[in-house]
N, C-alpha and C positions, 0 to 999 in steps of 0.2 A: 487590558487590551486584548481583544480577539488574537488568536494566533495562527501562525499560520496552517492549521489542522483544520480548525474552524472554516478559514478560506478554502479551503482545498475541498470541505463537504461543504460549503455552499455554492460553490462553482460545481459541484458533482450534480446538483440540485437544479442548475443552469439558472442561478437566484442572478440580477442583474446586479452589476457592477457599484451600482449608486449603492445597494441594499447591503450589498458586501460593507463599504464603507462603512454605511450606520451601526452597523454591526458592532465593527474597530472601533469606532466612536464612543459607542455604550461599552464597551470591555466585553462582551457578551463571547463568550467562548462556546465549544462544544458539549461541555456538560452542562452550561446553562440553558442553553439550547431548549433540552428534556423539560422545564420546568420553566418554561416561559408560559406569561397568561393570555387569554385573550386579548384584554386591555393593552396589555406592552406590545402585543405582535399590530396593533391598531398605529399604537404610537411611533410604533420603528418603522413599517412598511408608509412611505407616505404615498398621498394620494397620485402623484404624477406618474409615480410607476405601477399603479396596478395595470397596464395594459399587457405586463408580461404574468402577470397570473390569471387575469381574465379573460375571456372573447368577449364579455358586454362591450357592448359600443359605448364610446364614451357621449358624458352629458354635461351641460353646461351648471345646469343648479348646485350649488353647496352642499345642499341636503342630497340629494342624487349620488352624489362622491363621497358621503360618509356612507351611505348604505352599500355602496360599492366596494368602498375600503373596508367595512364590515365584513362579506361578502368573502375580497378575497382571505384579509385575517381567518376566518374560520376555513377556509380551504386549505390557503398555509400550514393553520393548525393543524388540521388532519394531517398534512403530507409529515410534522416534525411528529406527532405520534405514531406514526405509520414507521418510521424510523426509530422512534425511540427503543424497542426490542433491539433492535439491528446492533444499532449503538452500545447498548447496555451491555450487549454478548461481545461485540468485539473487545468491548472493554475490559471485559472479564479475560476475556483469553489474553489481552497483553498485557495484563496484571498476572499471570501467572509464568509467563516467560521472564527468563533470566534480564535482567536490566544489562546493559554494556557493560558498567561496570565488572559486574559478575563475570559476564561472559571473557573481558580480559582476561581479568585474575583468574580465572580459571587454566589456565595455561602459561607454561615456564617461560615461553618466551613473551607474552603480552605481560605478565606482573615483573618481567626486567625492562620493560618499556617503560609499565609506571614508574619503578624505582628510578629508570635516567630519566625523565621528565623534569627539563626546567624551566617549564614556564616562558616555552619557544616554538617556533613551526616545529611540527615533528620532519624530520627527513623521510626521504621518498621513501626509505626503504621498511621504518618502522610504519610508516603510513599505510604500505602494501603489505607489510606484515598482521596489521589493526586490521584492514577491513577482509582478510583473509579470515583472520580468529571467526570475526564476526559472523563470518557470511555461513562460513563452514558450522560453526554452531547452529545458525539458526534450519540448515537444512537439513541437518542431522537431529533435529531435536522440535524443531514446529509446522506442525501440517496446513497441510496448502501454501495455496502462492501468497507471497506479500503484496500488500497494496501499496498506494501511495503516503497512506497516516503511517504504515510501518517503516517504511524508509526515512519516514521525515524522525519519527521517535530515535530511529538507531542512529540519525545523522547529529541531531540536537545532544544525544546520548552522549557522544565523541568530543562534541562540542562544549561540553559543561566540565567534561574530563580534561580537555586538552583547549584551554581557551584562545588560544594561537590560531587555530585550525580555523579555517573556511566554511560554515557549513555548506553553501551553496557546492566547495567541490565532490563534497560526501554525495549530495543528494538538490535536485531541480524539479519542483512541481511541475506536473502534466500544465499545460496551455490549451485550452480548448478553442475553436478556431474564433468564436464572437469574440473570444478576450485579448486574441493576436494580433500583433501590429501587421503581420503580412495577411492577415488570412485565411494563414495555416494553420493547423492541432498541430502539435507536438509532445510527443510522451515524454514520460518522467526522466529523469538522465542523473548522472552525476557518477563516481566511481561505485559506488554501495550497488546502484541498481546495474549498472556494468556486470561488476563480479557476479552478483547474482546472477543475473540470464547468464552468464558464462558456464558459469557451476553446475546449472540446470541443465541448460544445453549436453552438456559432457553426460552428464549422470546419464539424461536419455538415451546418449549413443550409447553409453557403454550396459545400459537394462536392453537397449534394443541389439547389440552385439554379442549379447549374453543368450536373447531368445532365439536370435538367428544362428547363434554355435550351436544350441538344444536343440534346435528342431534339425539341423544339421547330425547331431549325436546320433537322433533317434532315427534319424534318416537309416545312417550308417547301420545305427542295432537291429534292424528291420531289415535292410538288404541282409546283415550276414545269420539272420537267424532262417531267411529263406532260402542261402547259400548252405548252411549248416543242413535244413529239411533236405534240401537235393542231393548234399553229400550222402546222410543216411538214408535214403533210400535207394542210391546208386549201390550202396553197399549193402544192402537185405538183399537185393539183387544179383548180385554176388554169390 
């Protein structure tokens, strides 16, 4: 069954909602994705929705409609090869980060959380302790911002560790507004992506209160080295 990673880059893709499904249907995930054929991208895409990948006008004949569905299939195509680089590289870099697992036991107080683990909600407090570890890890040690397949990995992460847990409160996929019941977008939410923007936010006051005390420092080392030039020369004067 397609996951919801898969959903989250086809919705990125703004692929309609019905295609989404077929998707789920066929189990077709995101590394399938990479290696789908022409022929299969013919059979999954049906004919009533090619109006969101095409501007042809539509046409009543049978034959008209497979050349059309041909048509957008190879277009499709291209846009999943055009991606598949993309894919292949983000892959790579979240295969080389620390998995949750790790990233707890990595620290005195996350591997005493594993060892009291019974197989229950975790309490609020080791829960804000967990996505603490987590977050502080991942900004101390992975460049650039997270997306939304990173949040969902660390959410599912916690999730597989701690079966009790909620994934939806870790972590909420973005809603784009076609796909909203009000009409509205709405970005990614949940505690995980919380703490993050939090975290970030902070770091930047405090790199931007750092620059504004330097350029303040030099202020200072600059008045008193011109205060210093007019003392000694008050005193040659002398």
């Amino acid at each position: 069954m397609a996951d919801e990673e898969t959903r989250s880059l086809l919705q990125e893709w703004e692929i309609d909602a019905c295609i989404v499904e077929r998707f789920r249907e066929n189990g077709i995930t995101k590394d399938l994705i990479k290696d789908l054929t022409h022929d299969l991208l013919k059979e999954i895409i049906p004919s009533k929705n090619i109006e969101e990948f095409s501007d042809t006008e539509s046409v009543s004949s049978s034959s008209a409609d497979e050349n059309i569905s041909d048509d957008v299939a190879k277009e499709y195509f291209q846009k999943v090869k055009r991606q598949k680089c993309f894919i292949g590289k983000k892959t790579y870099e979240r295969a080389l980060r620390p998995n949750v697992n790790e990233i707890i036991a990595s620290t005195q107080q996350g591997r005493a959380i594993l060892r009291g683990y019974k197989n229950k909600p975790l309490s609020r407090e080791a829960r804000n302790d967990i996505i603490k570890i987590i977050i502080d890890s991942i900004i101390n040690n992975v460049k650039g911002r997270l997306n939304s397949d990173d949040f969902y990995d660390l959410a599912r992460g916690i999730v597989e560790i701690f079966p009790k847990e909620d994934l939806n409160a870790y972590y909420v996929a973005p809603i784009k507004k076609k796909y909203s019941q009000n009409n509205k977008s709405t970005s990614m939410r949940g505690k995980l992506v919380k703490k993050y923007r939090n975290r970030v936010q902070r770091v930047k006051r405090a790199l931007q209160g750092c620059s504004e005390s330097s350029d303040e420092t030099t202020s200072i080392s600059n008045q008193s080295s011109k205060d210093t030039d007019t003392t000694e020369v008050i005193d040659q004067s002398g």
